[in-house]
C-alpha positions in Angstrom: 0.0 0.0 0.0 2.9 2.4 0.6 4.5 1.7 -2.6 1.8 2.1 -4.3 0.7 5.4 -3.2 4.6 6.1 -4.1 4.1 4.7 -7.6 0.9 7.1 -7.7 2.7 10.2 -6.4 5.2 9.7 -9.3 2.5 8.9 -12.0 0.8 12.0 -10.7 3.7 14.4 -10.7 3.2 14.8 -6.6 6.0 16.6 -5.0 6.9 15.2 -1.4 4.6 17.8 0.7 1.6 16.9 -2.0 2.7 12.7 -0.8 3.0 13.5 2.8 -0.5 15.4 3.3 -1.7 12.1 1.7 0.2 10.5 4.7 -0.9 12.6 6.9 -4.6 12.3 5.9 -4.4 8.4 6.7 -5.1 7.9 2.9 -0.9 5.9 3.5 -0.6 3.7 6.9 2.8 5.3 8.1 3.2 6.9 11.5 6.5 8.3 11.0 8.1 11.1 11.6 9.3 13.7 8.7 12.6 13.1 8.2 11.8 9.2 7.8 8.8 10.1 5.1 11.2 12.2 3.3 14.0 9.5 3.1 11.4 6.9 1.9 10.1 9.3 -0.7 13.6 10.6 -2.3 14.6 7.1 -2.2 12.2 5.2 -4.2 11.4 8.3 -6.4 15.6 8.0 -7.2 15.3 4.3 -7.3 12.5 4.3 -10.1 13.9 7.5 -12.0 17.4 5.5 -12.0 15.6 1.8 -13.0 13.9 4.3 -16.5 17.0 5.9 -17.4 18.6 1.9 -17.4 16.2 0.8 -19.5 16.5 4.0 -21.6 20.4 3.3 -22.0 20.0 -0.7 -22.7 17.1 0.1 -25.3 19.5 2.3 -27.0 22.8 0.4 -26.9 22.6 0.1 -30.7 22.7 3.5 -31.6 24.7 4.8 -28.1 26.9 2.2 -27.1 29.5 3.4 -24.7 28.6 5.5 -21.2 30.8 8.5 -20.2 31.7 8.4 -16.3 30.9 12.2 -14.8 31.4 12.0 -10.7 30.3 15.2 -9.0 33.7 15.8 -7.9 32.7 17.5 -4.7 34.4 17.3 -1.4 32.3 13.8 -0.9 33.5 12.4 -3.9 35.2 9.3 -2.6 38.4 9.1 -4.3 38.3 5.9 -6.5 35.0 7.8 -8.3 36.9 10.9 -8.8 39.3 8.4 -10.2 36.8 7.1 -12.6 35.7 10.6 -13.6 36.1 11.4 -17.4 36.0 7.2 -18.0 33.9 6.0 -21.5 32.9 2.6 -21.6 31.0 0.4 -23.3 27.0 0.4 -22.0 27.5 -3.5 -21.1 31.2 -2.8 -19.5 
């Protein structure tokens, strides 16, 4: 039931406050406390967006076949991904 009302947020274009007033109305079971709502929405929102843009890539292997390696390069960049930064690949590497 959670999920789904996740999957329906995302269908619907629902930002997180639109999701959590849903939560909040007892239209989602969760008692949980904002921070914890948030995480579970950014993180399955992230998680689906990142599972399309797979499938994008592999649909389009044939026409696009190599992936370019771009780390943020922040001061959390761990070091072997700043490493990578700058790396092309093939998609199935």
């Amino acid at each position: 039931l959670v999920y789904r009302s996740l999957v329906d947020a995302m269908a619907q274009g629902q930002n997180f406050e639109q999701w959590r007033a849903r939560v909040a109305a007892g239209e989602v079971p969760l008692s949980l406390p904002r921070y914890r709502l948030e995480t579970i929405f950014r993180t399955t929102m992230q998680a689906n967006y990142s599972r399309g843009l797979g499938e994008r890539v592999l649909a389009n292997t044939r026409t696009h076949p190599y992936l370019l390696y771009s780390a943020v390069n922040d001061s959390r960049t761990r070091p072997g991904h700043r490493a990578m930064h700058g790396i092309i690949r093939p998609v199935n590497d």
